[in-house]
NUFITI-961505 format. One record per residue: x, y, z of N, C-alpha, C in turn. Coordinates in steps of 0.001 Angstrom, whole numbers, plus 500000, padded with zeros to 6 digits. Atoms other than C-alpha are relative to their C-alpha. Layout:
BEGIN
XYZXYZXYZ ...
% end
This chain:
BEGIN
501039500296500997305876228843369835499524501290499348 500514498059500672304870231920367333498882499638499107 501336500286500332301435231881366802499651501492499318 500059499272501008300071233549363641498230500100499832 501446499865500030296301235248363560499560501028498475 500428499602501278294837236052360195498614500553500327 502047499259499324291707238784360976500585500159501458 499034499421498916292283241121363590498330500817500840 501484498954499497288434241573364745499954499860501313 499777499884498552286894241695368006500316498473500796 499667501329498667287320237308369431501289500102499653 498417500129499897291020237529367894500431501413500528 499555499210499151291535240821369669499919499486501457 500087500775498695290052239264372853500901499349500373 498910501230499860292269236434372591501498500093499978 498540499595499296295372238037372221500312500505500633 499453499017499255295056241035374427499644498934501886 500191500581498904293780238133377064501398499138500164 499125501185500142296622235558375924501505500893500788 499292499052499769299159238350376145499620500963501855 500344499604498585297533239645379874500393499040500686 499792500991499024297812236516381491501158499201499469 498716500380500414301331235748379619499816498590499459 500206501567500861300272232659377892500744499954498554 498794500021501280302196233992374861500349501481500165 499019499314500116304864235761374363499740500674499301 500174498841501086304066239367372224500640499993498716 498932499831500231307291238984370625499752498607498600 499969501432501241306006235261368843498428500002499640 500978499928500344302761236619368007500005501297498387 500206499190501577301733237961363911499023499908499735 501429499580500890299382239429362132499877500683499174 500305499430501168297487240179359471498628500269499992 501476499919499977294085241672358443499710500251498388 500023499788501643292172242154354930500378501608499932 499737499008499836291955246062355696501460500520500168 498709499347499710295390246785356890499920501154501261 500027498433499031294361249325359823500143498728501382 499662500937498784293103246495362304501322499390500445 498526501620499221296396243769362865500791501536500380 498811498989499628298739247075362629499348500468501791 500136499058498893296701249355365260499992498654501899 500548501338499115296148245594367627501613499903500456 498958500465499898299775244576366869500995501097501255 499362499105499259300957248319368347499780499879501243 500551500020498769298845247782371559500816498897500643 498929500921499421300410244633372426501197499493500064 498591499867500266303525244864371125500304498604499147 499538501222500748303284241994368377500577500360498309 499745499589501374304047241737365055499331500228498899 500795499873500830302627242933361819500225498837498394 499613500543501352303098240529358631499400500439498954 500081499011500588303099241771355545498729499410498663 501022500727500797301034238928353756499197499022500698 500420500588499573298912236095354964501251498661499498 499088500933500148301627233635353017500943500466501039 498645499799499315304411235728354431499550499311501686 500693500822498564302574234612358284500232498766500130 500218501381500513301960231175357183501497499385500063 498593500332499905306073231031356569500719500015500847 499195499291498486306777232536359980499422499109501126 500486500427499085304612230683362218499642497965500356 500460501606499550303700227234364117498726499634499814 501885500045499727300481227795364665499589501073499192 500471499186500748298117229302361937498469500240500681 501461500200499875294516230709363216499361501061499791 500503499591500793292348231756361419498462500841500663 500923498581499517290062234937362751499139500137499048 500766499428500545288272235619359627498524499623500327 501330500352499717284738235901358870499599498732499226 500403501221500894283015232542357722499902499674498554 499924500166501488282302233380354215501208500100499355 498672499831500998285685234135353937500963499150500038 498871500725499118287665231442355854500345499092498692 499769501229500947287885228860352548500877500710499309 499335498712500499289164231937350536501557499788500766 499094500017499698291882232407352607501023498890500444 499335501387499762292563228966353649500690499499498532 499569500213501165293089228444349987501455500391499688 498950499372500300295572230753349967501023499931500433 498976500584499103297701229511352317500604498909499945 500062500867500244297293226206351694501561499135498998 498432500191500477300826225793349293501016500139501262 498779500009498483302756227418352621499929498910500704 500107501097498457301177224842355024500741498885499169 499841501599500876301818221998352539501605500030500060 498719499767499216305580223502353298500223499754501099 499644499882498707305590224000356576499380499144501207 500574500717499509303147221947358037499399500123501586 500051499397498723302145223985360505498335499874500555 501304500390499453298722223572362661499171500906499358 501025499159499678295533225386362018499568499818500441 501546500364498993292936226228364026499172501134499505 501062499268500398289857227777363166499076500500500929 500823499688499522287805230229364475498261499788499445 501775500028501091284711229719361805498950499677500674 501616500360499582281379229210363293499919499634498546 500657501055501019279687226623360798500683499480499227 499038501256501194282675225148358770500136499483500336 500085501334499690282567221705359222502226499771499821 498565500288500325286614220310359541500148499801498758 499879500325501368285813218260356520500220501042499117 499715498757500786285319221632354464501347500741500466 498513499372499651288731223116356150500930499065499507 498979500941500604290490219570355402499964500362498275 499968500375501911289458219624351711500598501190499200 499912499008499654290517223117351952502118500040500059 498524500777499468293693222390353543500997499502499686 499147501102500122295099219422352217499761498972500543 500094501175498756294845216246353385500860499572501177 499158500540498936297773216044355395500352501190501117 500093498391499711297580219747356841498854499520501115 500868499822499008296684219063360712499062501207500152 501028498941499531293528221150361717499389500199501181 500978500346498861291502221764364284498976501221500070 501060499067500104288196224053364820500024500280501645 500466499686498595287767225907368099498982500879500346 501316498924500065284788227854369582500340500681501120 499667499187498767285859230601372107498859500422500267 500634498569499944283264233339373395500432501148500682 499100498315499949283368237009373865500640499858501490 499616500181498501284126235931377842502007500203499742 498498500354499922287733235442376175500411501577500436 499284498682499956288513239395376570500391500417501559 499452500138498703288491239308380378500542498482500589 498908500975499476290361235973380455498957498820500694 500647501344499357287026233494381002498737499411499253 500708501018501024286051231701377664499638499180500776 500177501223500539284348228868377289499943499625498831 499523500329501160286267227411374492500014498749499695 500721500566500982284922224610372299501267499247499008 499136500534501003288068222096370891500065498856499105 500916500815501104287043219847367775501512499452499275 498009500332500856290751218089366145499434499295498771 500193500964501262290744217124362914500709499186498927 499192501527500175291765213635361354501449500066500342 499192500353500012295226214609360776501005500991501133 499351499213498534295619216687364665500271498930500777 499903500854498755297390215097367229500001500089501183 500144499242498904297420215076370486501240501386500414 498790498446499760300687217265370631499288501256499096 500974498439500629298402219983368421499229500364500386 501130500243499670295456219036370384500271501544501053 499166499137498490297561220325373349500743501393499641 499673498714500198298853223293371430499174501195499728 501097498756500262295484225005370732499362499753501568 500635499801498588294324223999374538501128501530500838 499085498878498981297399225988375985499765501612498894 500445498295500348296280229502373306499172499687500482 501178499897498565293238228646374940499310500497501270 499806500114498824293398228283378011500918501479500383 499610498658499774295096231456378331499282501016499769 501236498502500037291713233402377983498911499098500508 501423500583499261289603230896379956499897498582499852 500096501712499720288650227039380157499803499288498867 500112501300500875288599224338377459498983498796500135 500347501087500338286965221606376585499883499448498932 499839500440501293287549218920373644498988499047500301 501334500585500323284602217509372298499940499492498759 500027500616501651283666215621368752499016501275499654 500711498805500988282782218121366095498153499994500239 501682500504500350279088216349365978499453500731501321 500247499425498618278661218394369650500173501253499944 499816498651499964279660221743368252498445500885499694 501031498775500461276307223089367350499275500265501805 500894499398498803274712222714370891501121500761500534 499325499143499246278095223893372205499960501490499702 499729498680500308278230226952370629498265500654500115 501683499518499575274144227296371434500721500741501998 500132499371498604275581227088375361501011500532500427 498773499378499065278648228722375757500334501203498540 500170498805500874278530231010372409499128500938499905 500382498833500094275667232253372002498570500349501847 500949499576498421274097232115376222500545501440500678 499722498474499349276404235305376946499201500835499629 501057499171499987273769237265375229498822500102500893 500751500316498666271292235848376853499919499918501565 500042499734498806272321235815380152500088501917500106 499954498530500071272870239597379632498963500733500044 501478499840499922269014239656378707499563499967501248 500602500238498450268591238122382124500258501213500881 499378499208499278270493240573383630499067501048500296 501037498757500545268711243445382051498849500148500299 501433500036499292265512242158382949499820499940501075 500035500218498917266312241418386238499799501654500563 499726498869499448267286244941386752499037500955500201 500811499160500169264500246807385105498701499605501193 500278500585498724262985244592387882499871500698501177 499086498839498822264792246259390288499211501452499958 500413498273500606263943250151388496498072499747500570 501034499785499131260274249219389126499216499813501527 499700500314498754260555248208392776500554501251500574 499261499046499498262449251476393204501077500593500008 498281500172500588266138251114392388500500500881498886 499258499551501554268389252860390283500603499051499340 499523500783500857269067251145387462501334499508500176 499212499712500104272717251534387782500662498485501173 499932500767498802272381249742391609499782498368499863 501100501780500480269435246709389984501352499631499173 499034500676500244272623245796387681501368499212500497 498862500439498960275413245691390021499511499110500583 500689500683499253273282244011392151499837498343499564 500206500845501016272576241347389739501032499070498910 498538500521500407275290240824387704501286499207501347 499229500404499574277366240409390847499290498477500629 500635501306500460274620237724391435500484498923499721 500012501038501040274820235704388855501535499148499806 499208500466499753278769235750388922500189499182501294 500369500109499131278572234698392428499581498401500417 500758501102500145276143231814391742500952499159499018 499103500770501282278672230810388151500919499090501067 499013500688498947281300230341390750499864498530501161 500377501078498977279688228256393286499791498597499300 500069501411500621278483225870390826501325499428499496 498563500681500333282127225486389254500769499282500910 500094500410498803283420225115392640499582498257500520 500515501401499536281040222510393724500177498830499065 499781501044501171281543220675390181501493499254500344 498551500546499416285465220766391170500104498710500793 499301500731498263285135219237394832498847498759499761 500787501077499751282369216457393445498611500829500857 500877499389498806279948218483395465498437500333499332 501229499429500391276458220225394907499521500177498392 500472499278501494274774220434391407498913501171499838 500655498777499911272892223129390422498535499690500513 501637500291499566269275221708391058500402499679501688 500133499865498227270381220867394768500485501374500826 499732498339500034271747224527394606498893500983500505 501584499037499872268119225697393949499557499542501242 501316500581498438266530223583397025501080500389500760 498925499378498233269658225122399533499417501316500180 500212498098499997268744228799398236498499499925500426 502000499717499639264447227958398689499739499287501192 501229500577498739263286227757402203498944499857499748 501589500432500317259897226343402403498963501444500828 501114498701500053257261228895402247500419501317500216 499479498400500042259879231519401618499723500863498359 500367499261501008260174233993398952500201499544499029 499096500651500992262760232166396813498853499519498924 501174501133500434260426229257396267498503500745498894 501201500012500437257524231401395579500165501468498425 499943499238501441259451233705392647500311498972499186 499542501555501079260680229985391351498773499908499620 501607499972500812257338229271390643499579500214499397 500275499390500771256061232007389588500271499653498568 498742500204501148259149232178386795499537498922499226 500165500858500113258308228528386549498812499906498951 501008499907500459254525228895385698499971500898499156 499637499534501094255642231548383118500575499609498513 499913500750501171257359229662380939501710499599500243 498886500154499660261071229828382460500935498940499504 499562501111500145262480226459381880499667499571498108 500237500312501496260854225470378435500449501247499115 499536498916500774261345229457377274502226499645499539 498676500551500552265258228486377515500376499138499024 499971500890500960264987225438376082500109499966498871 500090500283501587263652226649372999501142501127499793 499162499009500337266132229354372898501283499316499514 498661500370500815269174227133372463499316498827499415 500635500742501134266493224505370410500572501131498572 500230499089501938266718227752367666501170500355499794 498508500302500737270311228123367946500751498988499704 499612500935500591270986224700367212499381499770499054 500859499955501759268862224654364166500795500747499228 498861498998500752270570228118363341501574499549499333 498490500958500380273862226465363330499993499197499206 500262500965501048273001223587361499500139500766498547 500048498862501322271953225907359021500884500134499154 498768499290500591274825227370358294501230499403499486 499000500592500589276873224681358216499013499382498690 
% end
């Protein structure tokens, strides 16, 4: 399969130097292109893929078309392509935050399978949560060809488009946020006594730690995260009485509204 990436920034770097780490594709059936000309070349050298010399010329070479750019530009270039596919009939998939399929179909063609996916930055060490949306004229054999680039930088899930704004609230934009947590946890730490350096490690390995267990227990049918919290809080221990605290701060609703304002945001935009 020779999969063709148009925009050579940092989630389509992620995604190939992850796809290409964990051998999910072959170097050899991977092309690119960028508007600049410095990115795809200096990307392509690292992993040993190819450079194309146009976005049509790509478009002529490949199975799979996906599309890296930035949002304002993705129609632009889809445009431009749009005669090749209508040749070749080859998949897209889209990286765009806020283009609706409809706007990529109309875009497109009408008969020019699509599909929209939402990775995050997790893809660069190989543990997206990636976001798969098919559109009208994807099938499941395309469905299944953007799960397996996928899935070769981390976990999947296909969902109806009408679900992409909270998704990309909790698996796009919570890596910041948990990072916040982190950070705060730490400086935590720094006034308690700690070197900073220690309060992160400390913390971070945490949190991974805790990710795991819940996946885990999700696997085997087992523990959810709220019976998680009552295993970790003995009664009238400490746990319990920083839950609280946290609690009586604003903890729970402060989240809330946090991915409340990135699903608005999103909206937005589309």
């Amino acid at each position: 399969m020779k999969v063709g990436f148009i925009g050579a920034g940092n989630m389509v770097g992620a995604i190939v130097r992850g796809a290409v780490a964990s051998e999910g594709l072959d170097p050899d059936e991977i092309f690119l292109t960028d508007r600049s000309g410095k990115s795809a070349p200096k990307l392509a050298e690292e992993v040993g893929a190819h450079v194309s010399k146009s976005n049509q010329e790509l478009t002529d070479t490949v199975d799979v078309v996906v599309l890296g750019v930035k949002p304002y530009a993705v129609e632009k270039v889809l445009a431009e392509i749009a005669p090749n596919l209508a040749e070749t009939g080859g998949l897209v998939i889209s990286l765009a935050a806020g283009k609706p399929l409809s706007a990529l179909q109309k875009v497109a063609g009408k008969d020019v399978p699509v599909i929209r996916v939402m990775p995050n930055v997790n893809a660069a060490i190989g543990e997206s949560m990636t976001g798969i949306a098919r559109g009208t004229h994807a099938t499941d054999e395309h469905v299944a060809l953007a799960k397996e680039i996928m899935e070769s930088v981390g976990r999947t899930l296909v969902l109806d488009e009408k679900d992409f704004s909270i998704f990309a609230a909790l698996a796009g934009s919570s890596p910041a946020w948990m990072y916040q947590i982190v950070e705060s946890f730490a400086r935590a730490g720094v006034k308690h006594g700690l070197p900073k350096s220690q309060a992160v490690a400390i913390v971070a390995q945490s949190m991974l730690g805790s990710a795991q267990l819940i996946l885990d227990e999700a696997a085997a049918g087992g523990a959810n995260p709220s019976s998680l919290v009552d295993q970790v809080c003995s009664p009238g221990g400490t746990t319990i009485a920083g839950l609280l605290a946290a609690e009586e701060a604003g903890l729970t609703p402060v989240l809330v509204r946090a991915v409340d304002a990135a699903v608005d945001r999103d909206r937005e935009l589309a």
